[in-house]
C-alpha positions, 0 to 999 in steps of 0.5 A: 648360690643357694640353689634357687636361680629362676633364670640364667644370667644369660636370660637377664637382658631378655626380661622386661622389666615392669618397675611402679613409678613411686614419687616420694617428695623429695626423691624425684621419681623411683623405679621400685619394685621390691622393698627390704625392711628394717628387719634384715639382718645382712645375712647375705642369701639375697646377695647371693641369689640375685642375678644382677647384684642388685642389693648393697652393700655386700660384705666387699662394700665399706659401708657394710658393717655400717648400714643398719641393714641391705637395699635393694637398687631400683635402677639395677633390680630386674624384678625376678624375685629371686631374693624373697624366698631365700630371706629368713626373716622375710624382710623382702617385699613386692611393694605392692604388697609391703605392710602399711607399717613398714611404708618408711622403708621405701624412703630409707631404700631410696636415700640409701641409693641417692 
């Protein structure tokens, strides 16, 4: 851990998860709520933090030094937010907040995981 846990492990199972319903054409229906982008460089702080394992691949998975950069699993993510201010390069986005720029993310986030 890096120091900043917001809440217990323990706790997980108690947090209501709020999740946008995101249609994407093609995708069906998501459950986002956070969105990395294409500026991740896998350093791993956010792997390290969250409190459900939620972002792959980690360093364990195959396809790691593969993918261009870590997704966050909508379906695991209990929105904590433990991930944004441990990212260096700021590559980790409330989709609500996600820069107009950087809206293909959404879908490379959900192909990752489909």
């Amino acid at each position: 851990m890096l120091g900043y846990n917001p809440i217990e492990k323990q706790q997980v199972a108690a947090l209501p998860a709020w999740h946008c319903d995101c249609t994407l054409s093609g995708w069906g229906e998501l459950n986002m709520a956070y969105v990395i982008i294409d500026t991740c460089t896998k350093d791993e702080h956010c792997i390290e933090t969250c409190p459900v394992n939620c972002i792959h691949p980690t360093k364990d998975e195959a396809d790691f030094t593969t993918a261009p950069q870590l997704y966050v699993n909508p379906a695991d993510c209990i929105d904590c937010g433990a991930c944004i201010p441990v990212c260096p390069t700021g590559s980790i986005f409330v989709l609500e907040d996600l820069p107009a720029e950087h809206q293909g993310a959404v879908a490379s986030n959900a192909a990752y995981f489909n």
